[in-house]
N, C-alpha and C positions, 0 to 999 in steps of 0.2 A: 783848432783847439777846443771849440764849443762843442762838438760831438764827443768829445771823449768821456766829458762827467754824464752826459747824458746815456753813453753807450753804459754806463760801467751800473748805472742807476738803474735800468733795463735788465740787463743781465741778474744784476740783484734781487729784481724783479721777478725773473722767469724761474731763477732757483730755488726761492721762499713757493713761489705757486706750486713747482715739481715737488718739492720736498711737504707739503701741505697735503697733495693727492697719494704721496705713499704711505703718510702716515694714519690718511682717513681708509687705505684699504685696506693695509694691516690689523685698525681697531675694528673694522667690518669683520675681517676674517675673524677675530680671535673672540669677538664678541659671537657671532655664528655659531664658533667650536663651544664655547662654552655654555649655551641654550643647549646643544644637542648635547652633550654628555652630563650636563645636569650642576649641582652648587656643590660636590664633596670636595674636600680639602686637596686630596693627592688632584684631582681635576685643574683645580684652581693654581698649584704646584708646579706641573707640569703645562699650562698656559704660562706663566712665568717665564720658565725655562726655556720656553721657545720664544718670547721674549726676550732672552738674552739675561734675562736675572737665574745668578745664583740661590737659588732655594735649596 
């Protein structure tokens, strides 16, 4: 019975650190895309969008 809150606290563990490294590659990439095509609005728009926000 001692392994179990310890397994579930690990686990919770491992999914915060995974969910942590896609969200630092994601702002890597989109911060990347947005240096190379520049600060215009439609730019900035369309980074959104791939996002997942409606703009």
């Amino acid at each position: 019975m001692n392994g179990i809150p310890m397994f579930i606290v690990a686990l919770l563990a491992l999914i915060v650190a995974m969910h942590r490294g896609v969200t630092r590659r994601a702002d890597a990439s989109l911060r990347a895309q947005f240096d190379a095509q520049g600060q215009g609005s439609e730019v900035a728009r369309q980074l959104m969008r791939d996002s997942g926000y409606s703009v």
